[in-house]
C-alpha positions as CSV (number, residue, x, y, z in Angstrom):
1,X,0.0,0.0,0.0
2,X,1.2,3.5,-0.6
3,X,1.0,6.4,1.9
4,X,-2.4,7.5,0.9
5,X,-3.6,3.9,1.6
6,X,-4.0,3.0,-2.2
7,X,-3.3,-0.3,-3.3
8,X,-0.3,-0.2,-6.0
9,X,-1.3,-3.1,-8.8
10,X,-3.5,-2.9,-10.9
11,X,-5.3,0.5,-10.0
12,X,-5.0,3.7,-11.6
13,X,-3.4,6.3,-10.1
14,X,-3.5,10.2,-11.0
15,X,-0.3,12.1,-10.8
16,X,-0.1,16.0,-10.7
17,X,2.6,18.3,-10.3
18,X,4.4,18.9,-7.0
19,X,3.1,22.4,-4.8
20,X,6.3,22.8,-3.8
21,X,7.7,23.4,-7.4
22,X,4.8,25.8,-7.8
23,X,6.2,28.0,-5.1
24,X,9.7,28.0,-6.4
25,X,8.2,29.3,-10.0
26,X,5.8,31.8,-8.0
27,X,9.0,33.1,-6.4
28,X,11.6,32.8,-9.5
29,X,9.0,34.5,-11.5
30,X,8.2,37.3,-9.5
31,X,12.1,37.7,-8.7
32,X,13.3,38.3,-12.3
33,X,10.2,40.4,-13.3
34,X,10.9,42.9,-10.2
35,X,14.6,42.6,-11.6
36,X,13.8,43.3,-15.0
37,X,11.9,46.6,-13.4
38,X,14.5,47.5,-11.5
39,X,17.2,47.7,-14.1
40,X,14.4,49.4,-16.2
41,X,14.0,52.3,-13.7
42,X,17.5,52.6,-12.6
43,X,19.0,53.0,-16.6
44,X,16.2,55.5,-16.8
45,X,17.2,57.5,-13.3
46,X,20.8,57.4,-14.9
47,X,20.1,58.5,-18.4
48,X,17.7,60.8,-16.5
49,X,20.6,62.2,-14.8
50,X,23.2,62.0,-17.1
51,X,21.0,64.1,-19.8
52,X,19.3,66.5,-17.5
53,X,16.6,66.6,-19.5
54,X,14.0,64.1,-18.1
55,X,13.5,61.7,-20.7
56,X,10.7,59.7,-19.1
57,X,7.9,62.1,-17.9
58,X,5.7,61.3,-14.9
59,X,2.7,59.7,-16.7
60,X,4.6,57.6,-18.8
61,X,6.7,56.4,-15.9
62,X,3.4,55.8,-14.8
63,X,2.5,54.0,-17.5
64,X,6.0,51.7,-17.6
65,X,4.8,50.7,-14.2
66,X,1.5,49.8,-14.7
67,X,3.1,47.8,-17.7
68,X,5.4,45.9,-15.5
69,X,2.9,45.3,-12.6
70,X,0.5,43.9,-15.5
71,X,3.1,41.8,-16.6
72,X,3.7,40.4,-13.5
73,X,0.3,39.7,-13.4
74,X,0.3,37.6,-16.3
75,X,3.6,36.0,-15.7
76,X,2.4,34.6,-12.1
77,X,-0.9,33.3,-13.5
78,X,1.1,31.1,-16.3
79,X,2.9,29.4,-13.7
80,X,0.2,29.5,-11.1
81,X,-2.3,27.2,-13.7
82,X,0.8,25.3,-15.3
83,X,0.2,22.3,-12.8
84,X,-3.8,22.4,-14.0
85,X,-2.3,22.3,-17.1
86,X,-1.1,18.9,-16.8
87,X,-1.1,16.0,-15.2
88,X,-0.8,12.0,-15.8
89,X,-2.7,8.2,-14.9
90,X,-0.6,5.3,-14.4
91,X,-2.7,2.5,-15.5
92,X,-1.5,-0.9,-15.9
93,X,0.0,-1.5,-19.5
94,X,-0.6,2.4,-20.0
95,X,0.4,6.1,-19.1
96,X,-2.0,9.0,-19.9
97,X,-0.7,12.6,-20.6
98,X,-3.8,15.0,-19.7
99,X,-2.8,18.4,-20.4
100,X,-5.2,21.4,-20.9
101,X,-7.5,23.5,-19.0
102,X,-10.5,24.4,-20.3
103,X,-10.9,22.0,-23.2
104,X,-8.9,18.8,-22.2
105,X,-6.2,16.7,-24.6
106,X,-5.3,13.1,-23.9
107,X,-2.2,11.2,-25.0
108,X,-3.1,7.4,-24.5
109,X,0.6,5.4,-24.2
110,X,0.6,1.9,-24.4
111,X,3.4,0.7,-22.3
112,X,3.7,-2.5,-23.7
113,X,8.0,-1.6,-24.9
114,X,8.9,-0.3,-21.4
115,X,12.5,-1.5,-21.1
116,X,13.6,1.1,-18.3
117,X,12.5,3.8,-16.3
118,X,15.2,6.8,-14.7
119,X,14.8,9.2,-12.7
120,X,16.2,13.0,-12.8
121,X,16.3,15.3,-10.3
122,X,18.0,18.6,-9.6
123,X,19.9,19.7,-6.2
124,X,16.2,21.2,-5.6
125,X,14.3,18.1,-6.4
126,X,16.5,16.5,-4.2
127,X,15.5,18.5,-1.5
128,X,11.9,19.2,-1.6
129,X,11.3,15.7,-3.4
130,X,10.4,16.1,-6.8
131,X,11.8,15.2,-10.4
132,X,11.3,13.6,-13.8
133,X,10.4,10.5,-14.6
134,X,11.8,9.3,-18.2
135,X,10.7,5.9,-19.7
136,X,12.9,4.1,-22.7
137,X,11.7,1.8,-24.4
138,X,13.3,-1.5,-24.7
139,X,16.0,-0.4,-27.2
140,X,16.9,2.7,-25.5
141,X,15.2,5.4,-26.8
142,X,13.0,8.1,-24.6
143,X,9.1,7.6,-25.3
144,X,8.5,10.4,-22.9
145,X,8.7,12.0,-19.9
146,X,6.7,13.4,-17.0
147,X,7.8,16.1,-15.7
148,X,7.8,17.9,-12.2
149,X,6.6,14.5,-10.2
150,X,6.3,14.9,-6.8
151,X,7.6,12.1,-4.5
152,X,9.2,10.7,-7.9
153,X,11.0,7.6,-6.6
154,X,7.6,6.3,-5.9
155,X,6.2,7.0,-8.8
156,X,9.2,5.6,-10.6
157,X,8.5,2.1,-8.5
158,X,5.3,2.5,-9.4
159,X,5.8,2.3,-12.9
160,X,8.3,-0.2,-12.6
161,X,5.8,-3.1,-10.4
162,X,2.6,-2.0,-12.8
163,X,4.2,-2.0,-16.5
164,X,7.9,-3.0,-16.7
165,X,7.6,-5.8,-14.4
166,X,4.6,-7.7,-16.3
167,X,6.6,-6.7,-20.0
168,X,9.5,-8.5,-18.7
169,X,7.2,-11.5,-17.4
170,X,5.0,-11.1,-20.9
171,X,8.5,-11.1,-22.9
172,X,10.1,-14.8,-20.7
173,X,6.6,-15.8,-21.4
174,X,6.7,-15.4,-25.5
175,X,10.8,-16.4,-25.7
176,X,9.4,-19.7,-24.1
177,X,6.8,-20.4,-25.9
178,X,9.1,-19.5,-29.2
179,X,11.7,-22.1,-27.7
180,X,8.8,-24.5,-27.3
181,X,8.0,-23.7,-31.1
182,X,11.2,-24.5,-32.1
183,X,11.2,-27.9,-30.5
């Protein structure tokens, strides 16, 4: 059982983004965008100063900062729906992609080539538990990844008991019976 008290064959289980990287690109985001103002005011002070002419009047400072304050805006309500945006079902023999808000898309994979599963995580998935999962198929090449997993070791094991696990079983079971063939 899993710590939500889920059983972990042959049930599906949704997966969505972790909260914690949602604060990290709340607070990144808002970082470089009052960055990105603040080198915009201080060239302007400067040239400003340097000229001594005022080259940006009071209304269209004005107007600079209601630009910058809108794009903040819009900036932290990308990242603040981005986990809505997407998120994935571990089924047994098959991984689905939902991404979308309003109108929904679904990427059906049938898992049936899984040949190994990795995990990547940065010094800050490390810490707050988080990463991406990538699944090869059986001759090495990426089918896909999801990203931004919380508690992604799990996930990965997950994967590993509900669709790797049964293709290795399914693939013994066919080399047999093509042995058996042969005979």
């Amino acid at each position: 059982m899993d710590r939500d008290g889920a059983a972990l064959q042959n049930q599906e289980v949704e997966v969505r983004a972790n909260s914690t990287v949602l604060v990290l690109r709340v607070v990144l985001a808002q970082f470089f965008v009052g960055l990105a103002g603040l080198l915009i005011v201080v060239t302007l002070i400067t040239l400003n100063e340097l000229s001594g002419e005022p080259i940006l009047p009071g209304v269209l400072f004005g107007i600079l900062f209601f630009v910058l304050l809108l794009a903040d805006i819009v900036i932290t309500a990308i990242v603040l729906l981005e986990p809505f945006r997407v998120n994935y079902v571990i089924r047994p023999g098959e991984i689905v992609i939902r991404s979308g808000l309003g109108n929904t898309h679904e990427r059906l994979y049938k898992v049936d080539l899984v040949g190994t599963v990795e995990v990547d995580q940065s010094l800050l998935g490390k810490i707050f538990d988080y990463g991406t999962i990538r699944i090869y198929s059986s001759s090495m090449s990426e089918l896909f990844s999801l990203v931004d997993v919380p508690r992604v070791h799990y996930y990965a094991n997950l994967i590993e008991q509900q669709i790797v696990q049964p293709n290795a079983m399914q693939e013994k079971r066919t080399e047999i019976m093509s042995k058996e063939r042969q005979k």
